[in-house]
N, C-alpha and C positions, 0 to 999 in steps of 0.2 A: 332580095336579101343583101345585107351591109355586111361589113368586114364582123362586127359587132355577133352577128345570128348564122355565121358562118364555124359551126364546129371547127374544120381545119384551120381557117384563121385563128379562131380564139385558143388553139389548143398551142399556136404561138407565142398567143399576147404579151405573156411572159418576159422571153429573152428580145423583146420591142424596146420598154423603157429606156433600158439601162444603157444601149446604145444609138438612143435617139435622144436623149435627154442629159444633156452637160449636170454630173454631180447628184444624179437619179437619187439614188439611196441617202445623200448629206437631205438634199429635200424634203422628203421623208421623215429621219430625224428630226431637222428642225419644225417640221407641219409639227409633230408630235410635241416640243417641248415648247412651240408657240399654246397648243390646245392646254398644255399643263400648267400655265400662268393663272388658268382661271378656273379650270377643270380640278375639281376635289380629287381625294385617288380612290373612290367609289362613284366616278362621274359615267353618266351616262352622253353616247357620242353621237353624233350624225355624218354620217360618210355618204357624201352623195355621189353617186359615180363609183360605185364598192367593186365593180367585176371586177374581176382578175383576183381582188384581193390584198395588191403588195404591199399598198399602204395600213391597211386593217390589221397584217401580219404583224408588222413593225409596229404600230399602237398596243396589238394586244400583247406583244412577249415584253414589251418595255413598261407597262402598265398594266400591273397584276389584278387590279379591281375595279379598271374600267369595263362597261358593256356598251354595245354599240346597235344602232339600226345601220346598216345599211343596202343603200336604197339605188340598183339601175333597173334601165330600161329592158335589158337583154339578160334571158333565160339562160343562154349558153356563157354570159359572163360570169352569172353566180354561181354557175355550176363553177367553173374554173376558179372563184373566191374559194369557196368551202372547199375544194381540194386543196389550195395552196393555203391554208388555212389550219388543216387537219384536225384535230382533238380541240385545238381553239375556238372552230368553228361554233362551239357550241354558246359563246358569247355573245354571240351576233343574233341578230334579228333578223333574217332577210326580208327585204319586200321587193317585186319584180313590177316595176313602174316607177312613176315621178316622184319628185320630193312636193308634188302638193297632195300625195296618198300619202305621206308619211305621218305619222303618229303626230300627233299636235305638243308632244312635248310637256314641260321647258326642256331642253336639251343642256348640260354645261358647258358644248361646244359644237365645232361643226366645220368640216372639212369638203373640199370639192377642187381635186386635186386632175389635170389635164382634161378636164371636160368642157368648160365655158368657151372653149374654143368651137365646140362643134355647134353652140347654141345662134340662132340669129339674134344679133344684135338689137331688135325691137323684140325680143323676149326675155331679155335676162332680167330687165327690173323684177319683172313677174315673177320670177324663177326667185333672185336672192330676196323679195318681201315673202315669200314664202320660207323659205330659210329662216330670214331672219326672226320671224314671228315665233318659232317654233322653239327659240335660244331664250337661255333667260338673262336679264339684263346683263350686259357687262360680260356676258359670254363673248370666249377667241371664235373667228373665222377666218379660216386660212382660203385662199387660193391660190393657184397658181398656173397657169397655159399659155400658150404660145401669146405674144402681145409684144407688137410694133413699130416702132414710130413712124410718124407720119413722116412723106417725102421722099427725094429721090433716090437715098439711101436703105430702101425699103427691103429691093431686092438684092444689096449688097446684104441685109443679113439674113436673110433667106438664103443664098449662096453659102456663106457659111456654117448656116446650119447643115447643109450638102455635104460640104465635106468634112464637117465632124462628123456624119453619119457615115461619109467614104473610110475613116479612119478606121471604124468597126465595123467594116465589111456591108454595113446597108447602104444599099445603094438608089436611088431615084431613078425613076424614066425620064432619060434625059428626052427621048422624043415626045415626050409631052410639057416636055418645061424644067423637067426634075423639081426640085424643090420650091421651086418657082410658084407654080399650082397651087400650091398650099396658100398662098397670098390670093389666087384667084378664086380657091373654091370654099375654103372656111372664112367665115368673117371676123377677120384677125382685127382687133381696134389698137391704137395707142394707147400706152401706160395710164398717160393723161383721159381718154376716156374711159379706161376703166377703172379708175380713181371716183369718178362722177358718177359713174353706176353703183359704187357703191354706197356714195353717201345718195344716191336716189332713192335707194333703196331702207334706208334710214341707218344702214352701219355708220359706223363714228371712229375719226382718227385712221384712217387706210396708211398700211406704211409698208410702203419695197421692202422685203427683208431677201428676197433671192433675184437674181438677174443672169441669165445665161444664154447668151446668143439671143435667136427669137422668144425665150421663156422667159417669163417673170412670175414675182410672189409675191403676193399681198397677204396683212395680215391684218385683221379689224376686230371692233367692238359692236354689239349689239346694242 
């Protein structure tokens, strides 16, 4: 069992972000008024990575007549979406699986907000040409997750990720590396290689729009 299919973890996942993540909620925001450049205001949306919800939250009370799929892997995450969701919830689509069981679309847009992180690196083409197929031309694609630059500076901001998460009280095992691990056990790539995955995958125009410690944001065309 992962932290993901662990009811008491996920009945946390919540108050997670917003103190691991520099500028949680502006993020958010902006994912939302990047989707809105090309998204109608009766657009239908793809949220990949939907559990918890927090993002779907903030799409749907700021966008009266969008509808949404969204689409994880974990059971107990979408439970946790539809409650932090409430009465809204009923705009969504759930699906409890991957984004290549999703609905084939055209989508007006599509989101995949701290997930690519956890994906191995020889699967993501795979992963955003499914995405992408699913958009209709010229359709926004936001992402955004932990992403590195290469070199000896690597774990200098890893470390500081450490102690912004020190500043709100979450703390790392320091006897395992603390934040450190996170470089070891997710495959965290360069900005620069995740620029290239997206135009692999046939997105057009990739452009930084967030940067925060280890986190960055990209935002593309289909």
């Amino acid at each position: 069992m992962n932290g993901f299919d662990d009811p008491k973890a996920v009945a946390r996942y919540t108050d997670n972000p917003p103190r691991l993540v520099p500028g949680f909620a502006d993020l958010q925001k902006m994912t939302r008024l990047l989707l809105a450049e090309t998204a109608s205001a009766d657009g239908r949306i793809l949220v990949v990575g939907a559990g918890g919800g927090l993002e779907l939250k903030v799409f749907a009370e700021a966008e009266l007549g969008w509808r949404f799929v969204g689409v994880d892997p974990s059971a107990e995450m979408l439970k946790l979406a539809r409650r932090t969701l409430g009465a809204l919830a009923d705009r969504v689509d759930w699906l409890e699986g991957y984004v290549s069981s999703a609905p084939e679309g055209p989508f007006d847009g599509a989101s995949c907000l701290l997930v690519l992180h956890f994906v191995p690196a020889e699967e993501r083409v795979a992963m955003l040409k499914e995405i992408r197929r699913r958009l209709k031309r010229g359709a926004a694609f936001v992402i955004a997750h932990h992403s590195i630059p290469d070199g000896p500076e690597r774990n200098l901001w890893l470390d500081r990720l450490e102690a912004f998460a020190n500043t709100n009280g979450v703390s790392f095992d320091k006897t395992n590396g603390g934040a450190r691990t996170l470089g070891e056990r997710l495959p965290i790539l360069s900005p620069e290689a995740e620029s290239d995955l997206l135009r692999a995958a046939g997105f057009v125009h990739p452009q930084l729009f967030y940067a925060a410690l280890t986190y960055r944001g990209w935002v593309s065309r289909a």
